[in-house]
N, C-alpha and C positions, 0 to 999 in steps of 0.2 A: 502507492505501494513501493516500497522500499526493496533493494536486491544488493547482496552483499555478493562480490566475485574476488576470489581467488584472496579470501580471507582477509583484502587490503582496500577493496574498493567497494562504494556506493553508489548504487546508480537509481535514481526516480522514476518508476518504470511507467508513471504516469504522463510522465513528459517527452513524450518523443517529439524526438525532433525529424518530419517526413521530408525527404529528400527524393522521392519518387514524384515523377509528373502523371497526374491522372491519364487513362484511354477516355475519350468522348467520340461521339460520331460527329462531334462538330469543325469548322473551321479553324478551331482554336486549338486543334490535336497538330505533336507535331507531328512532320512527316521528313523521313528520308528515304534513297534509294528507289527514287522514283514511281512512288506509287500511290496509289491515290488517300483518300482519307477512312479511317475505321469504319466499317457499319454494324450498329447495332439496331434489330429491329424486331418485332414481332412476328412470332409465325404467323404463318394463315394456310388454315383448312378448309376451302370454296368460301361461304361467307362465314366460317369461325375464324376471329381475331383477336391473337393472345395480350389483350391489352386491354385491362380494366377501364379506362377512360370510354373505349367504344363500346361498350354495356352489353357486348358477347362475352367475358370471360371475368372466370372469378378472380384471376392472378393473371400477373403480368409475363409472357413465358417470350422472351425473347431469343432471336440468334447473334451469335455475337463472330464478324468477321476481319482480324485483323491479322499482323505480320507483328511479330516480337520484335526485330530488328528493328523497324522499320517506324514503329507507332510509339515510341516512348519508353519509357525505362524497362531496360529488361539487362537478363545477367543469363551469363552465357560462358559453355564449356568448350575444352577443345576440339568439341567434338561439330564447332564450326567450322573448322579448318580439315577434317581427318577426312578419310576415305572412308574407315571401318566407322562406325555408330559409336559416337557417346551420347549420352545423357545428362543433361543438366540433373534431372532429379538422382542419379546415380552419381552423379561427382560432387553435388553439395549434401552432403550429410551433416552439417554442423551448421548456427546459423548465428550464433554471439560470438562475437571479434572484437580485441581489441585493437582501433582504428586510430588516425590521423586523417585529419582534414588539412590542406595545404591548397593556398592560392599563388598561382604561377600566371606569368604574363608571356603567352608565345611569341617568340622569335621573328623577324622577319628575315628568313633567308628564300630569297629570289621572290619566285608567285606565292611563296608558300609562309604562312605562320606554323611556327614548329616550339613544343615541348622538349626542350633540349635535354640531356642530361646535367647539364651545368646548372641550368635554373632548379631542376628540382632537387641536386645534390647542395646545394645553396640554401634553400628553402629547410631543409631539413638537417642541414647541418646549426642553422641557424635555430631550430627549435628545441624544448623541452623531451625528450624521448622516454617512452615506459621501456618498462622490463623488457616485453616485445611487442611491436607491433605489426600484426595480422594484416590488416586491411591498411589501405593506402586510395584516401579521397581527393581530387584532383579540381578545384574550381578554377575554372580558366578566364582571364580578364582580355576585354570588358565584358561585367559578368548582369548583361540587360535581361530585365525579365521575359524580354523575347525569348529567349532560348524554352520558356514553355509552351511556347506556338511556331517555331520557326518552319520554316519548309528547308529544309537543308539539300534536296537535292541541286546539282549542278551547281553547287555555291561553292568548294574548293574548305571547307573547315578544317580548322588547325588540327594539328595532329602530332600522334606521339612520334618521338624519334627513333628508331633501330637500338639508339645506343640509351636510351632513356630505361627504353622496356627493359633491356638487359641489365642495366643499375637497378631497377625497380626490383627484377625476377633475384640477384644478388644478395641483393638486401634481404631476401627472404621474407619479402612481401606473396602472399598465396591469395590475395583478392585484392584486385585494381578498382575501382570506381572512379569516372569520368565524365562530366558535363558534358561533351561532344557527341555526335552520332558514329564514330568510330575513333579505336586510339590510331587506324591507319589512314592515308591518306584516300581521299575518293577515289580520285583516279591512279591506280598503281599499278595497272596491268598485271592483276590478279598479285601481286607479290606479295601482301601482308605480312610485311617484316614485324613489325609490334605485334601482334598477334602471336608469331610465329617463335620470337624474342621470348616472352613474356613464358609462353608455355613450353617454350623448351624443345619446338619439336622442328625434326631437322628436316625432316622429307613426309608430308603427309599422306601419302601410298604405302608407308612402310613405318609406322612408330617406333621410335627410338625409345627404349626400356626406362632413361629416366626422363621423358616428358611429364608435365607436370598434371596427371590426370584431375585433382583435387583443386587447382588454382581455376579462379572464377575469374572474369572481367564484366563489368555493368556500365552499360554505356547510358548516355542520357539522361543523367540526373539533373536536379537542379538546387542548388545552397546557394539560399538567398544571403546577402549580406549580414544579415544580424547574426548569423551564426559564426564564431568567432573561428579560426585558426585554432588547433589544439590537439589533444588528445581527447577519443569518445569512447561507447563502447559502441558496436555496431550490429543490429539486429537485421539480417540479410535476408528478407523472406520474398519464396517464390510461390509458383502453383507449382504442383505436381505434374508437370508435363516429362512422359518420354521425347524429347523433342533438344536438340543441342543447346538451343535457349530459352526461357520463359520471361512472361513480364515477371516484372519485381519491385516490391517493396523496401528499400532500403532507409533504416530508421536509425538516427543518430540518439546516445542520451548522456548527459554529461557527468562526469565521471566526480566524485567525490573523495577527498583521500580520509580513509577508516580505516585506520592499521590498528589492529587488536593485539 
């Protein structure tokens, strides 16, 4: 199925390209932030058990226990960082983007690999630019297909820089996506500068009127290497949770130029 956008572009809506990492309850789920691994499981009602294989029930009726942050791709509002309540389902109300995919190699400064402002101002000056783009996709090198089972906690993973996020938020980029388990460092003594950069917000007890309530960040994805550098369009989808972040689907498709 074919999709014409903004009267110049064609996109295959058959061929997504998925950039989200499944939930499993297995070993193979990643994990950060020190917790343990997803459980999904059957209820049980004394000996009723919601799992057709045990030949008590007609459908499979499981529960499902995990952490959005914590368990794989999820995309998340500023309502991570705030006192007052946001909502993921109330700050993304649009879900096609016109996007960039960018591979960048962190930095080594001290203990730390770092997303500099320089390498991604590099990276993108270096590239083909549409009209505008929305979204801004981040694949970080070395890009091993470990990253769709790692354990990330107490591992120190790269991370964005203070001044990156703010180039980023400049640019008038309103949705980040990131391969990593945060664009801030683990241990930061709560300070979440890229986070903080990005959305605009100065003092989270007190929101500052233009904090960027609509800009999203997705952490944890994964673009495997055949997917090229480029421009895409970008299909952003969540669940419907009141909740500051949800998992997410994040679907790339490659853009076709049809100028009419």
């Amino acid at each position: 199925m074919l999709a014409l956008l903004d009267n110049k572009y064609q996109i295959d809506l058959s061929k997504p390209i998925d950039i989200s990492i499944p939930l499993t309850n297995t070993d193979e789920n990643p994990i950060a932030w020190y917790i343990e691994k997803p459980v999904i499981e059957p209820v049980v009602f004394g000996d009723w058990i919601g799992k057709v294989s045990e030949g008590k029930s007609s459908t499979n009726f499981n529960n499902i226990f995990f952490n959005p942050h914590g368990h794989g791709t999820h995309t998340e509002c500023l309502g991570h960082i705030t006192n007052d309540f946001y909502s993921i389902n109330q700050s993304l109300k649009q879900f096609f983007f016109f996007a960039k995919l960018i591979t960048v190699a962190p930095e080594k400064i001290g203990d730390d690999f770092v997303i500099t402002k320089e390498s991604i101002s590099t990276v993108l000056n270096a590239s083909t630019s549409l009209s505008k783009t929305e979204a801004l996709i981040i694949r970080t090198l070395p890009n091993q297909k470990e990253k769709k089972s790692k354990k990330y906690s107490n591992t120190n993973p790269p991370y964005l820089s203070e001044e990156a996020a703010i180039f980023i938020r400049e640019s008038e980029i309103q949705h980040l996506l990131i391969d990593l388990p945060s664009v801030d460092k683990e241990h930061d003594e709560g300070k979440l500068l890229a986070h903080k950069a990005f959305w605009n917000v100065k003092d989270t007890h007190n929101l500052n009127s233009d904090a960027r309530l609509n800009a999203t960040i997705t952490e944890m994805i994964y673009v495997s290497d055949e997917v090229e550098d480029g421009n895409y369009i970008l299909n952003l989808q969540i669940t419907s949770f009141e909740n500051d972040a949800s998992p997410s689907k994040p679907l790339l498709y490659k853009i076709a130029d049809f100028r009419l």
